[in-house]
SEMAR-770273 format. One record per residue: residue number from 1; residue in three letters; z, y, x of N, C-alpha, C in turn. Coordinates in nm, 3 decimals, padded with zeros to 5 digits. Layout:
! residues N
{NUM ala {Z Y X} {Z Y X} {Z Y X}} ...
//
This chain:
! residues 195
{1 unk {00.508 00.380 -02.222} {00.372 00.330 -02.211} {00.362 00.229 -02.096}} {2 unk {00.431 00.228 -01.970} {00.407 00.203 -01.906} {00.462 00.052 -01.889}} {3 unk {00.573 00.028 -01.928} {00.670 -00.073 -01.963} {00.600 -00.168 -02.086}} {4 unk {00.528 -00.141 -02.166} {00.412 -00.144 -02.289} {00.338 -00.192 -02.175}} {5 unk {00.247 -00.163 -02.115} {00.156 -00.217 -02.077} {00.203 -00.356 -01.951}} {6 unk {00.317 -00.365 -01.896} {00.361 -00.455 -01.811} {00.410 -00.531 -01.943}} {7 unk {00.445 -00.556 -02.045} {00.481 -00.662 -02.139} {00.344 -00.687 -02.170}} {8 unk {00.267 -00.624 -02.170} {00.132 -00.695 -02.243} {00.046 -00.799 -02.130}} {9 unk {00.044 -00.731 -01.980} {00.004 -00.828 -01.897} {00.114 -00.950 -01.875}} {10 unk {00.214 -00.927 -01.908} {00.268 -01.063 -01.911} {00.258 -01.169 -01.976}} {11 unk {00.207 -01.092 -02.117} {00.146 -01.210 -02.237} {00.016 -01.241 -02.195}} {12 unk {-00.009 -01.181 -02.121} {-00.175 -01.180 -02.116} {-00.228 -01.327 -02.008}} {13 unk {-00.108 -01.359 -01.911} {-00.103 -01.439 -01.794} {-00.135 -01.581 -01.827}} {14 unk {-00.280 -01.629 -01.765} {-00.292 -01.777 -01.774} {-00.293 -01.830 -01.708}} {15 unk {-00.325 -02.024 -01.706} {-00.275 -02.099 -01.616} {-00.303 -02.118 -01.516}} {16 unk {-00.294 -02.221 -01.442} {-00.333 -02.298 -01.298} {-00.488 -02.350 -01.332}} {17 unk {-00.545 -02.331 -01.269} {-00.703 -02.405 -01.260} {-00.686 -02.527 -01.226}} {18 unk {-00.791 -02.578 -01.286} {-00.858 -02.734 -01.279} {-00.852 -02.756 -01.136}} {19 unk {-00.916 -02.714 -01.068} {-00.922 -02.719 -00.885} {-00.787 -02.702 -00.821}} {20 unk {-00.683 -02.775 -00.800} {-00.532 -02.748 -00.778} {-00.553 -02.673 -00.628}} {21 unk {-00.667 -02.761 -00.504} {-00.649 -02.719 -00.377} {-00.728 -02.643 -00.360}} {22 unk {-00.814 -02.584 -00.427} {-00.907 -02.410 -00.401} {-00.791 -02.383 -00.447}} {23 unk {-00.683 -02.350 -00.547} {-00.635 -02.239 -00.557} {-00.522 -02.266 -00.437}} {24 unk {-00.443 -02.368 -00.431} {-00.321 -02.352 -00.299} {-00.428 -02.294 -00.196}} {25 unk {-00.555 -02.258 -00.147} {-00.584 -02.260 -00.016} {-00.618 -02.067 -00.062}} {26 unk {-00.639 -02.045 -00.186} {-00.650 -01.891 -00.190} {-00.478 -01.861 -00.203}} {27 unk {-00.394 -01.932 -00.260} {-00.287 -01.908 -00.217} {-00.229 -01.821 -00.117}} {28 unk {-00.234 -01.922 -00.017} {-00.222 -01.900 00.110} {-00.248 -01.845 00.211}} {29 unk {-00.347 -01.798 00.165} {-00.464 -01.657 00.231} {-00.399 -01.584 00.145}} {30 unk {-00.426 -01.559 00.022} {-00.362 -01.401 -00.059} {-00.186 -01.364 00.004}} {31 unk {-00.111 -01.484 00.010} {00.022 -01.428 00.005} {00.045 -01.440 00.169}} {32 unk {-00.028 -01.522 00.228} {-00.024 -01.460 00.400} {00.111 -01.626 00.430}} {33 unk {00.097 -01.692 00.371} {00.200 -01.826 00.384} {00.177 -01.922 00.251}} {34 unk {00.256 -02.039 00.285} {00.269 -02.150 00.209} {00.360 -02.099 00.113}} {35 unk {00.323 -02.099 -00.033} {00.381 -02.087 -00.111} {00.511 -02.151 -00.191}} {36 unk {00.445 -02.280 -00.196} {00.494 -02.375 -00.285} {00.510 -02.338 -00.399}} {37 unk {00.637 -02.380 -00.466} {00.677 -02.328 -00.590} {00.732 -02.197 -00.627}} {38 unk {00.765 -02.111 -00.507} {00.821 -01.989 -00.444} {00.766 -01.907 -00.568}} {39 unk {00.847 -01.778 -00.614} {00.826 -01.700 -00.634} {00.774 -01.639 -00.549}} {40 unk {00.614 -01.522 -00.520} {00.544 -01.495 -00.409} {00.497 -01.321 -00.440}} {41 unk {00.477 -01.252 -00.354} {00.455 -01.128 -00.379} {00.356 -01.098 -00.239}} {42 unk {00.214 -01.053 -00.304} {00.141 -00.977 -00.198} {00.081 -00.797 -00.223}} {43 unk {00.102 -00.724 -00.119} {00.056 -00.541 -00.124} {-00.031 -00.581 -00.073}} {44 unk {-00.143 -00.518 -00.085} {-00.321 -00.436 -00.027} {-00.281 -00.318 -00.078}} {45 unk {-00.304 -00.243 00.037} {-00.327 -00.068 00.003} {-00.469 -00.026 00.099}} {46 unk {-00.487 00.082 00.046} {-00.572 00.159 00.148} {-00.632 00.332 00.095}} {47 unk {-00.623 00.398 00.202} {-00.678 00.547 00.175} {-00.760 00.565 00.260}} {48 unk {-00.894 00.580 00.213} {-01.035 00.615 00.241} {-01.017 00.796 00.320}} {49 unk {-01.108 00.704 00.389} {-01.069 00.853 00.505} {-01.213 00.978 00.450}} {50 unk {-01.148 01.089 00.494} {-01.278 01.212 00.463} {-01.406 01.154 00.493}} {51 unk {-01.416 01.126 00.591} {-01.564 01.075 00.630} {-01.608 00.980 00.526}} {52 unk {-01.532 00.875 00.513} {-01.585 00.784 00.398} {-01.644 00.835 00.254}} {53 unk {-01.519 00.924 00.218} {-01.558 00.943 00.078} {-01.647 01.074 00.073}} {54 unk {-01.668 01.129 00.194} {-01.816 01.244 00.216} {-01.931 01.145 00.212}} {55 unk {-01.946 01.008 00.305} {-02.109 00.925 00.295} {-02.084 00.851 00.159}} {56 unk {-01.966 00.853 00.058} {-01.967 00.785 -00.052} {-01.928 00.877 -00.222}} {57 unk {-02.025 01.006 -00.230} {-01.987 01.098 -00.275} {-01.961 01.033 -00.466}} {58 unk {-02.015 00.921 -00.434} {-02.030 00.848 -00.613} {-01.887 00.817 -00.615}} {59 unk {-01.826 00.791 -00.517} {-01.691 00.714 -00.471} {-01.542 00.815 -00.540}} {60 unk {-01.514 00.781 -00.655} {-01.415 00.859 -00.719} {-01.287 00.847 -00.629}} {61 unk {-01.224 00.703 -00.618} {-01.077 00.647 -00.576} {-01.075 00.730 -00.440}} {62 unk {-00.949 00.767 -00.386} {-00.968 00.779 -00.300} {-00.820 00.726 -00.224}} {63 unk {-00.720 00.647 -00.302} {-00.601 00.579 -00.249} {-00.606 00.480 -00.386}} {64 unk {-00.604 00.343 -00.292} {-00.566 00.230 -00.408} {-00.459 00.109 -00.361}} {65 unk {-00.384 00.103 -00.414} {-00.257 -00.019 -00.395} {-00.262 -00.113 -00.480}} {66 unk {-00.277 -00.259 -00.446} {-00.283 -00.349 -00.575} {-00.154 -00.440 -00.517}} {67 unk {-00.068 -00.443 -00.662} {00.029 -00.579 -00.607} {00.047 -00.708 -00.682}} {68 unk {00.043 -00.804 -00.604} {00.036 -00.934 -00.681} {00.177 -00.991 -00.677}} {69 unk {00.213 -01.010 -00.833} {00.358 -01.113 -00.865} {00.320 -01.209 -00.900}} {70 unk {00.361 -01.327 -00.829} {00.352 -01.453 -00.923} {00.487 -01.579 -00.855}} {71 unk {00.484 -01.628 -00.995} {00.590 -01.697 -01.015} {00.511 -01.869 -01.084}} {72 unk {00.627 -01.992 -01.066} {00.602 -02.090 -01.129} {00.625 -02.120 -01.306}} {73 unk {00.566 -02.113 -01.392} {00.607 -02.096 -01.507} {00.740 -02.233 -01.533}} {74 unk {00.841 -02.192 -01.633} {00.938 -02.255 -01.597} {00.900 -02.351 -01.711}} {75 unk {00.812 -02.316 -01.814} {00.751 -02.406 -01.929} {00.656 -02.484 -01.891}} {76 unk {00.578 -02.481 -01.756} {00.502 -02.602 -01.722} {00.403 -02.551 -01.711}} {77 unk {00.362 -02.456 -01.782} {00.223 -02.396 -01.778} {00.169 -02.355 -01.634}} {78 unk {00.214 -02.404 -01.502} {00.172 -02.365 -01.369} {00.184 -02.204 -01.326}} {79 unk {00.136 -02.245 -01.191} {00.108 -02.067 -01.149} {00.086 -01.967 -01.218}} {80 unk {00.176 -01.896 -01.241} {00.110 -01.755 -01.320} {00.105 -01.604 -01.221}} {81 unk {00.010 -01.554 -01.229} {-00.027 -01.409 -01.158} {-00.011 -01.311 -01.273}} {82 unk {00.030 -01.168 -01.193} {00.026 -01.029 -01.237} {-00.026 -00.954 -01.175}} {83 unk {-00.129 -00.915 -01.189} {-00.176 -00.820 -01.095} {-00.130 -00.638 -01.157}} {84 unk {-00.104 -00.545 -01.042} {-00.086 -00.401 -01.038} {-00.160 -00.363 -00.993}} {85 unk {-00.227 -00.218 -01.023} {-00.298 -00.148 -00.966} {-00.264 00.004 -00.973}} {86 unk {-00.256 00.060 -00.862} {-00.274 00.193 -00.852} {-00.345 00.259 -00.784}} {87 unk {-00.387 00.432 -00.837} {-00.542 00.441 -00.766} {-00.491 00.585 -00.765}} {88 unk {-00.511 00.665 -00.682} {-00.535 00.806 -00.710} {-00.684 00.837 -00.674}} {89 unk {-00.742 00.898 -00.788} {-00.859 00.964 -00.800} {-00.838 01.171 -00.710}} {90 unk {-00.982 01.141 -00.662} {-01.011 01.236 -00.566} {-00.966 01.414 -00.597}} {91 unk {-01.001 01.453 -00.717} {-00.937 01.585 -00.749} {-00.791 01.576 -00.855}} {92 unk {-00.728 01.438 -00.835} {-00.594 01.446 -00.928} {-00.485 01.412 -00.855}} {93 unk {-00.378 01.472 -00.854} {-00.288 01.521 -00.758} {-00.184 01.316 -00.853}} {94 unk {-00.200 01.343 -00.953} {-00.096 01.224 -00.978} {-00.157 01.059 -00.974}} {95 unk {-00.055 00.977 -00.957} {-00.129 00.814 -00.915} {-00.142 00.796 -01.056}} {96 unk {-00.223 00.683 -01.088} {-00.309 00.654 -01.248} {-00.233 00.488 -01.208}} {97 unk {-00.258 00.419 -01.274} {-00.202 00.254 -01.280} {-00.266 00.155 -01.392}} {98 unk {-00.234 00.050 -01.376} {-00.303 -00.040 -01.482} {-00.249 -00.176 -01.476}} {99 unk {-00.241 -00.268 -01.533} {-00.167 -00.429 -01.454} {-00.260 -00.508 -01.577}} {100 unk {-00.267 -00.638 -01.490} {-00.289 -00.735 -01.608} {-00.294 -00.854 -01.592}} {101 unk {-00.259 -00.980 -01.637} {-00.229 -01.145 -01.631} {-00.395 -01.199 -01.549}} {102 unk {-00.358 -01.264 -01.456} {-00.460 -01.333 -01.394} {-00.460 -01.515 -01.358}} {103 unk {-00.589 -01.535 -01.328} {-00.576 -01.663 -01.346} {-00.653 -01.736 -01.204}} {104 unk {-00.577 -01.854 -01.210} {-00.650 -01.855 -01.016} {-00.791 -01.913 -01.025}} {105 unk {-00.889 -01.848 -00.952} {-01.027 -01.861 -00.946} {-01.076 -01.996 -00.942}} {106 unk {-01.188 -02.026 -00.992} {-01.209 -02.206 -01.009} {-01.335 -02.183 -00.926}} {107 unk {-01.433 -02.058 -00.919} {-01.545 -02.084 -00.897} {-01.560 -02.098 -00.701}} {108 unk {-01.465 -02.070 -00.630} {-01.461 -02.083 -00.502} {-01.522 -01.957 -00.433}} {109 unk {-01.532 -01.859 -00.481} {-01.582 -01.721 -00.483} {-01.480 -01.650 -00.493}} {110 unk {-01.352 -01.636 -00.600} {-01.251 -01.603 -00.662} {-01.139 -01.616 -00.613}} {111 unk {-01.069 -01.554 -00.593} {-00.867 -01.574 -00.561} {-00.839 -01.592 -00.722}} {112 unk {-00.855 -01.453 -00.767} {-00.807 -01.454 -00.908} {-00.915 -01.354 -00.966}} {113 unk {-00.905 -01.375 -01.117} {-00.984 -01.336 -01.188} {-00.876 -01.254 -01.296}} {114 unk {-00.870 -01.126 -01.349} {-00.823 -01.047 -01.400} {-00.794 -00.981 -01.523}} {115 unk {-00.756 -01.027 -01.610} {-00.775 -00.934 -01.710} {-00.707 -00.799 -01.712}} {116 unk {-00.766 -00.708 -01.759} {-00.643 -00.565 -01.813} {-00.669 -00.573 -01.970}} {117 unk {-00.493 -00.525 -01.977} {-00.477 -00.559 -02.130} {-00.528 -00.488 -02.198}} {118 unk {-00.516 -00.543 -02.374} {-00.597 -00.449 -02.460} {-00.758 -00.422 -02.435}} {119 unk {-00.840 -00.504 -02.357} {-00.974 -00.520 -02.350} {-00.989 -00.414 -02.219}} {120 unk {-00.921 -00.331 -02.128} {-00.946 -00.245 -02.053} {-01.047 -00.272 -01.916}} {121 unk {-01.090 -00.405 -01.911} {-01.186 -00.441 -01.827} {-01.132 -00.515 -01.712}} {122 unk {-01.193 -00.582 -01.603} {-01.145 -00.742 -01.563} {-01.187 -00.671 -01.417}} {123 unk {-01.069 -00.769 -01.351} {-01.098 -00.714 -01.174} {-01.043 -00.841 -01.106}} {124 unk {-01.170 -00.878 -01.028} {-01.156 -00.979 -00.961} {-01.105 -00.950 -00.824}} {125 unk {-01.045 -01.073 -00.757} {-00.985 -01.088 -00.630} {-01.083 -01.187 -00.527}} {126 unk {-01.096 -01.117 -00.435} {-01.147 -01.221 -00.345} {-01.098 -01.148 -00.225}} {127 unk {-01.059 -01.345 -00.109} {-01.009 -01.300 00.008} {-01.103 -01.251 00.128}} {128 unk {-01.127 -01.173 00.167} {-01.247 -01.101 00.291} {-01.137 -01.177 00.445}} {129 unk {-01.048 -01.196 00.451} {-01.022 -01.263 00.566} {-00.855 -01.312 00.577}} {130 unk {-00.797 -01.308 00.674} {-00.617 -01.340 00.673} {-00.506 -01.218 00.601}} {131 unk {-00.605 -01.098 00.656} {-00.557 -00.961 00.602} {-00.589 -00.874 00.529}} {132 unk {-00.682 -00.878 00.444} {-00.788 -00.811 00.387} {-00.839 -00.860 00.239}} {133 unk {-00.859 -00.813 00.098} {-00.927 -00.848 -00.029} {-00.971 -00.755 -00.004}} {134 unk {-01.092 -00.846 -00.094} {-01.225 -00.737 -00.184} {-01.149 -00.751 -00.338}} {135 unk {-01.152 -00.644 -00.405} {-01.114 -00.602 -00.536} {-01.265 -00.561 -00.619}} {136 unk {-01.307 -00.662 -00.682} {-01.408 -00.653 -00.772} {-01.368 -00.538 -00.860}} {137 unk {-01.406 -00.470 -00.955} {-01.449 -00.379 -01.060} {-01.554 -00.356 -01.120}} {138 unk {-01.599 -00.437 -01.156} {-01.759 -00.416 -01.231} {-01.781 -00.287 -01.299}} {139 unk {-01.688 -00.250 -01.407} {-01.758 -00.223 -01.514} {-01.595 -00.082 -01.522}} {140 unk {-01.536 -00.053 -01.402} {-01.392 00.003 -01.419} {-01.308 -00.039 -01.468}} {141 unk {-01.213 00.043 -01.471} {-01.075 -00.062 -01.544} {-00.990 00.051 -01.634}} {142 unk {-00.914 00.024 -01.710} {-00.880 00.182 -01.790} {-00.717 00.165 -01.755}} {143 unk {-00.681 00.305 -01.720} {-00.561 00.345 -01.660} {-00.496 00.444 -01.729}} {144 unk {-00.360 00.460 -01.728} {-00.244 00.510 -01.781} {-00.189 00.624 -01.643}} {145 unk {-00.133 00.722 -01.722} {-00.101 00.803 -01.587} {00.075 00.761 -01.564}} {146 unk {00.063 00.736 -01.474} {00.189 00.641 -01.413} {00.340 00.725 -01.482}} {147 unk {00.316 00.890 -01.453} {00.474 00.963 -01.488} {00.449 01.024 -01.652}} {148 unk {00.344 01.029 -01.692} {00.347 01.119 -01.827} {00.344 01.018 -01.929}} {149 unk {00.269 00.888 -01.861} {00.270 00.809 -02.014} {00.136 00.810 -02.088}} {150 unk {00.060 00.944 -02.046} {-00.083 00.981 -02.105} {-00.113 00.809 -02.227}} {151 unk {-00.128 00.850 -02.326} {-00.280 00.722 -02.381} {-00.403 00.753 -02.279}} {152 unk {-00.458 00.688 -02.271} {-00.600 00.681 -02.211} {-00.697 00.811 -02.279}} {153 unk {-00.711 00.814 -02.400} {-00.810 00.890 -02.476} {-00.735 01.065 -02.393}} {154 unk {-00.628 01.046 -02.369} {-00.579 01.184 -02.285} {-00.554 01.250 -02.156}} {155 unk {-00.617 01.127 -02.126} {-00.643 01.182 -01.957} {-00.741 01.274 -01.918}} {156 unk {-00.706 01.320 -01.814} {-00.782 01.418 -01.742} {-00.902 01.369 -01.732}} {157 unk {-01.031 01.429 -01.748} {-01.186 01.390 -01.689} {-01.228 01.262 -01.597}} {158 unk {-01.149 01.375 -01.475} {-01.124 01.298 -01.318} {-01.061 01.158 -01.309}} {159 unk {-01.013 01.133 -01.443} {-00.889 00.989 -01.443} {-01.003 00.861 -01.475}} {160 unk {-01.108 00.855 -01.415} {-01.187 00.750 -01.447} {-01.257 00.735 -01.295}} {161 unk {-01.328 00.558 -01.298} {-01.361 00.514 -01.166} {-01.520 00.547 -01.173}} {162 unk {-01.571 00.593 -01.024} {-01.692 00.631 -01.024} {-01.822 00.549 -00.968}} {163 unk {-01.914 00.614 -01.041} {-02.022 00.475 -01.024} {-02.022 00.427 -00.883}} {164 unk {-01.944 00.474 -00.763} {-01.945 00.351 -00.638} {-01.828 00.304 -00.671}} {165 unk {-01.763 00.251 -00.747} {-01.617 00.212 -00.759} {-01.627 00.101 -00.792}} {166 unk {-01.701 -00.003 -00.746} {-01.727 -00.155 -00.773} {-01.624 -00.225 -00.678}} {167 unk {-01.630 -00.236 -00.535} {-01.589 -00.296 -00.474} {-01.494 -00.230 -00.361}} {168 unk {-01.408 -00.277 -00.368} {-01.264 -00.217 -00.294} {-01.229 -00.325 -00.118}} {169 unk {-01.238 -00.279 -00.005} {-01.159 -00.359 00.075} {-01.022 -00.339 00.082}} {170 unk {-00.930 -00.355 00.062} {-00.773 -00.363 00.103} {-00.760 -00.446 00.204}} {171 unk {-00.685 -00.312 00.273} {-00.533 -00.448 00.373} {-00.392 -00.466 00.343}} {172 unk {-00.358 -00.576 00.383} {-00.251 -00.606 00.357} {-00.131 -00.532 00.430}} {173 unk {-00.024 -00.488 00.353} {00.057 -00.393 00.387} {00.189 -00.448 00.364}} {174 unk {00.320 -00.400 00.411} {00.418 -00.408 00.410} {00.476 -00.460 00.232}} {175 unk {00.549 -00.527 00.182} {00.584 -00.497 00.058} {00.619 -00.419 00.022}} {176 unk {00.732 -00.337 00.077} {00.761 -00.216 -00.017} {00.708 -00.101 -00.035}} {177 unk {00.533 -00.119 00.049} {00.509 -00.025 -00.015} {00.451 -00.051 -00.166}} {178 unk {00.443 -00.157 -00.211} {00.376 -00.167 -00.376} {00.553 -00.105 -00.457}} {179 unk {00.628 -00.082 -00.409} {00.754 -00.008 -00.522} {00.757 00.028 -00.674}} {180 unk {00.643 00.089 -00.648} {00.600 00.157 -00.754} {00.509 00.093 -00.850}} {181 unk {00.504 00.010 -00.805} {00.433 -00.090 -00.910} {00.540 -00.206 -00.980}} {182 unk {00.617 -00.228 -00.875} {00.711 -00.372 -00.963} {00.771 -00.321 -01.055}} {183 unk {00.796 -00.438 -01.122} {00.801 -00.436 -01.299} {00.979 -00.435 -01.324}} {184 unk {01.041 -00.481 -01.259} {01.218 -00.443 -01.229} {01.267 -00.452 -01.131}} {185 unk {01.393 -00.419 -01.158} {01.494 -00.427 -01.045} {01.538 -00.539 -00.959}} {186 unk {01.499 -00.667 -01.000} {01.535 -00.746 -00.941} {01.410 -00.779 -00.833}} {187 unk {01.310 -00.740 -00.900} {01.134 -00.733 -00.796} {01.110 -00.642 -00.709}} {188 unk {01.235 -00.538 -00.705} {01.225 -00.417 -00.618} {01.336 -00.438 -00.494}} {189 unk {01.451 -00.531 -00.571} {01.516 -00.593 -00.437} {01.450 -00.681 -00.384}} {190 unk {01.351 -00.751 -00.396} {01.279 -00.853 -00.344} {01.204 -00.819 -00.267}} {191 unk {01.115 -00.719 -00.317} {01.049 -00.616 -00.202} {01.095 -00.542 -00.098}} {192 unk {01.199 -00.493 -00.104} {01.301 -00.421 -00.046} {01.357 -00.543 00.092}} {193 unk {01.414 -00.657 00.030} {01.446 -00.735 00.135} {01.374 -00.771 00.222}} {194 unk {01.229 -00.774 00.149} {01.096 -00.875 00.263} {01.080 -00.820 00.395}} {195 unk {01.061 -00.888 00.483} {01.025 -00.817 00.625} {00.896 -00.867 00.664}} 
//
């Protein structure tokens, strides 16, 4: 399932925006450097502390990691993004996940704009500062349980985002800790090497 759903956000991945220098300048803020043509990889993680998720009791997530792959398409089609997500929800002991093809933001509001595959709902990126995204979620996003494979229609209750689950701050974290999100082996030595 899970391998299934990383082939589908890969089909899913569209181009470079009309605006070439809004997106190099969210670039550059999202991946923390000048990109160029570079293959580029950015982690945001974060775990909401007791206190938080006691004054935010609507607040399901209570650990979320998002990782961004992107590469130059070698067919011309420009920048392409992948976004990962992983979330553990508050009474479920296992991480839930989701990925899907993104496209760089035109409206100047936007890093990237999101799809999850198979219609599972859209999560926007925006940069809050040098170290830090806001992770839009409007409407949730539908997730797979990372080790069983679950379909969606078989998840646990608890495996869904709760009505405060709109807006996410992340910081930016080490690469390897997104591991568990890259899509192979050759993206896990890449992570692995980064310092």
């Amino acid at each position: 399932m899970r391998a299934l759903l990383r082939a589908l956000a890969f089909g899913f991945v569209l181009g470079l925006p009309a605006d070439f220098s809004a997106a190099a300048d969210a670039n550059l803020q999202l991946f923390g450097r000048d990109i160029g043509k570079e293959k580029a990889y950015a982690c945001y993680a974060r775990t909401y502390t007791k206190a938080h998720l006691a004054n935010h009791p609507d607040q399901n997530v209570r650990d979320m990691m998002v990782f961004v792959d992107s590469y130059e398409d070698e067919g011309g089609a420009g920048r392409q993004y992948i976004l990962g997500m992983s979330v553990n929800f508050r009474q479920l002991k296992r991480p839930y996940s989701t990925y899907g093809g993104c496209s760089a933001g035109t409206d100047g509001k936007q890093a990237l704009n999101c799809g999850i595959e198979c219609d599972g709902g859209t999560i926007g990126v925006r940069i809050k500062d040098k170290n830090s995204i806001l992770l839009d979620i409007p409407d949730g996003a539908r997730v797979s349980d990372e080790e069983g494979g679950d379909e969606p229609s078989d998840l646990p209750e608890g495996a869904k985002f709760g009505s405060d689950d709109k807006i996410f701050r992340l910081d930016r974290t080490a690469l390897s800790t997104c591991l568990p999100l890259a899509s192979d082996e050759e993206t896990k030595a890449a992570l692995l090497a980064a310092h």
